[in-house]
N, C-alpha and C positions, 0 to 999 in steps of 0.2 A: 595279405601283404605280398605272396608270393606273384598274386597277378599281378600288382603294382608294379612290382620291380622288373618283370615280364613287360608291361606296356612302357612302361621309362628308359628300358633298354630298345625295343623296337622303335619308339618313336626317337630318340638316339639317333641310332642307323636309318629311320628315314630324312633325318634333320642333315645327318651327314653325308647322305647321296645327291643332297641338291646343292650341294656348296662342292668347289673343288679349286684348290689353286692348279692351273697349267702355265704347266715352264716352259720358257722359250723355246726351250730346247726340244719340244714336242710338237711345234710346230711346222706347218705343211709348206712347201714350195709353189707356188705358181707363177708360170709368166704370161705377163700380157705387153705386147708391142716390145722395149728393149729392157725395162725393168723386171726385174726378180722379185717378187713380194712370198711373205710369210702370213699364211692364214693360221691366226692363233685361237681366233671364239668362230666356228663354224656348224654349218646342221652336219657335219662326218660328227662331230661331239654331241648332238644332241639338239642345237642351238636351233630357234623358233623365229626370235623376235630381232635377235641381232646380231652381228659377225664383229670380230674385229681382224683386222690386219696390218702387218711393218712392211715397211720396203726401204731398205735402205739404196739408193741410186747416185748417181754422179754427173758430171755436167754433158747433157746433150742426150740425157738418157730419155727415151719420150712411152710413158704410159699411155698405150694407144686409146685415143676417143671410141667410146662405149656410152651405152645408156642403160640404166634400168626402170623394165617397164613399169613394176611397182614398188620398188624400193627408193629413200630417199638415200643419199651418200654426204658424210660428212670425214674432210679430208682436214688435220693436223699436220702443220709444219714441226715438228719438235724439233727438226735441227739443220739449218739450210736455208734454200729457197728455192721456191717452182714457181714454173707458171700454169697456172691454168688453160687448157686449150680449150674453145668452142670453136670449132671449123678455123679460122683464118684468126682469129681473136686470142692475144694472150693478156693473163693478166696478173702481175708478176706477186706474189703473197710468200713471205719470208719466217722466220723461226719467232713462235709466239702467236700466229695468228691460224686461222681455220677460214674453209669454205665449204656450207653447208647448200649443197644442189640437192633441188628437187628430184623428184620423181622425173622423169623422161627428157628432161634437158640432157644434150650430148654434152659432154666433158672426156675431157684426158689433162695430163699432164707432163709439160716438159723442163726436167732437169736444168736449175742454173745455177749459177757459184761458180767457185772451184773447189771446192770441197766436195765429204758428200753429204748429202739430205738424207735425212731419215724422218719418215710421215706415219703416221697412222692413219685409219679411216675404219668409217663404221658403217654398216648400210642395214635401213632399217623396213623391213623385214629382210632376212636376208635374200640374195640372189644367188639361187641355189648355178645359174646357167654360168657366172662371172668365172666361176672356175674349170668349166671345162673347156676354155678360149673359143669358146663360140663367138665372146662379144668382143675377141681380137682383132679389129679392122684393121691394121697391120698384116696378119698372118695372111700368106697368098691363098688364094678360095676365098675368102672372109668379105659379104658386102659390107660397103659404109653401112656407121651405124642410121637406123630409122629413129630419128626423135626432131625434140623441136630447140631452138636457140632463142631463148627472148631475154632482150637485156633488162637486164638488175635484177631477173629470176633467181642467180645465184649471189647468196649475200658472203659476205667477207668480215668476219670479227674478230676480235683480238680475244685471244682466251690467257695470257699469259698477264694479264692484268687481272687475272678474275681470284677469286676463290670462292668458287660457288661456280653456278650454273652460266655457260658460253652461248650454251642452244638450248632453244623452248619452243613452247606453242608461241610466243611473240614473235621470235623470227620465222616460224612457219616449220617448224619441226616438231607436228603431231605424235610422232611415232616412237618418237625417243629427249629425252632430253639428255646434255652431254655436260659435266662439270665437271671443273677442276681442282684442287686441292695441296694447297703448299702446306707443309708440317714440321716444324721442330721435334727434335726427339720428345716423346711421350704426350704429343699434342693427339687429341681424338675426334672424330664426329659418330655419328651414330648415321644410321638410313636401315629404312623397312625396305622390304621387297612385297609388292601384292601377289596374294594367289598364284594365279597368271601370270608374274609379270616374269623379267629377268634384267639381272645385273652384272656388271663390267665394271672391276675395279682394277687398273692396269697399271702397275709399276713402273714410269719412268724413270725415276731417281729414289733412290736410298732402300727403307723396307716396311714393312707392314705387318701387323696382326692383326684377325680378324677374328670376332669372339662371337658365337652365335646364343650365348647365355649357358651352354652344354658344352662344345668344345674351340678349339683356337688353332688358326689356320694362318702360316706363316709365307708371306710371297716375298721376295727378293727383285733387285733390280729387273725388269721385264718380266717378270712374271705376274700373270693373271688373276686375281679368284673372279671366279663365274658362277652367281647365283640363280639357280630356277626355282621359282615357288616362294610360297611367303616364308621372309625370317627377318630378323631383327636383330641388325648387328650394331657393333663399337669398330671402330677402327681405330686403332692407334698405331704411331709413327717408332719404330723402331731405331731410326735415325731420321736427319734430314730427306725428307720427301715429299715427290712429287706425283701424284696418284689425278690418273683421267677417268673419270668415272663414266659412265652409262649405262641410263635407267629409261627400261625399253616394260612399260605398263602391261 
C-alpha cells in the first residue's frame, strides 16, 4: 500500500508539471517594425509545437512584413481592426475574424481604426528567429523578407461565429487546429491532449477551471493554461467566458 500511495503521489507531481496556467503578467516583450507584442506560450517556457502572443497597437502602427520558413501563423482580431500587408496589398480583417497564412507567404500588419486593436496569433511550430528581430524588415540592416505572395493562399474566417473549431486540416492548418469557446457560468467541455501533443487554452473574457481528474488549475481574464503531454481535462466556466483554444498534435 505504501508503494501505491508512493506512485499516486509521483505520478500527481508528473501530471502537475505538464499543465501550468501563465499570467499575463509573465509575459515577454518584443518588437517588430512599430508594434509592441507580448509572447505569452513560447520555447523560453518550454514550448515545442506552438507560441502564442498579444499586441495590443493603434492606428498606423505597421507590424513589419516577415515570413516564416516553417511555421504556419494564425492572426486574431479580438478587438479592432488591421490590415493585412503582402508587399503593396492590404486586406482590411476586423474584431471577430482571423487569418490563418501559411508557411513562407510574406505577411505583416497595419494598424486601422481609431481605437486600439488588440490580436493574438499563434505560429505553428514555433519560430524560434521571430523574436530576436532578425525577421524585422523595418529595422535598419534588416533585408526584405524572402518569401512568396500568391493570392487566396491566406484564408480569412470569422471565428466569432463559431463555438468549436475556426482552423483545421479543411482550411489547410495541418499543424494546429484553433477553437473557440463562449460559456455561461458553470457551462463545461472536456478535451484530451495526446502524448506528444500540446495545448493552449487563453482567457479572453471572464474565468476558467481546469480539472485534470487529480487537481484544478484556475486562469483569469488573459491568462493562459498550457498543456504538454497527455491529459484529460473538464473545463468549466467560472463566469461568463470567452476561451481560444489551441490544439497543436
Amino acid at each position: 500500500m505504501k508503494h501505491l500511495a508512493l506512485f499516486a503521489l509521483a505520478l500527481s507531481a508528473l501530471q502537475a508539471q505538464n499543465i501550468r496556467v501563465v499570467k499575463f503578467s509573465e509575459s515577454d516583450p518584443f518588437r517588430m517594425g512599430e508594434v509592441t507584442s507580448r509572447r505569452i506560450i513560447h520555447p523560453g517556457i518550454g514550448a515545442k509545437k506552438t507560441t502564442l502572443n498579444l499586441s495590443v497597437s493603434q492606428n498606423g502602427a505597421e507590424f513589419a512584413q516577415h515570413v516564416h520558413d516553417y511555421s504556419d501563423d494564425t492572426i486574431l482580431v479580438l478587438n479592432g481592426e488591421v490590415n493585412l500587408r503582402q508587399g503593396d496589398s492590404l486586406h482590411l480583417f476586423k474584431t471577430g475574424e482571423v487569418a490563418f497564412v501559411p508557411t513562407g507567404q510574406i505577411h505583416g500588419t497595419i494598424t486601422a481604426g481609431t481605437g486600439d486593436t488588440t490580436m493574438i496569433s499563434f505560429q505553428n511550430p514555433p519560430d524560434l528567429i521571430l523574436y530576436t528581430g532578425a525577421r524585422d524588415s523595418k529595422k535598419a540592416g534588416n533585408a526584405p523578407p524572402k518569401g512568396i505572395i500568391t493570392p487566396g493562399a491566406v484564408k480569412y474566417v470569422r471565428f466569432d461565429k463559431k463555438n468549436g473549431e475556426f482552423t483545421n486540416a479543411a482550411l489547410g492548418s495541418n499543424r494546429a487546429t484553433g477553437s473557440r469557446h463562449l460559456l455561461k457560468k458553470g457551462q463545461r467541455f472536456s478535451t484530451e491532449v495526446k502524448p506528444a501533443g500540446e495545448q493552449i487554452l487563453f482567457v479572453w473574457r471572464g474565468a476558467i477551471t481546469v480539472n485534470d481528474g487529480t487537481k484544478s488549475y484556475t486562469a483569469g481574464e488573459r491568462d493562459t493554461v498550457f498543456i504538454q503531454g497527455e491529459a484529460k481535462l473538464k473545463v468549466t466556466a467560472s463566469a461568463l467566458s470567452e476561451i481560444i483554444q489551441v490544439q497543436a498534435p
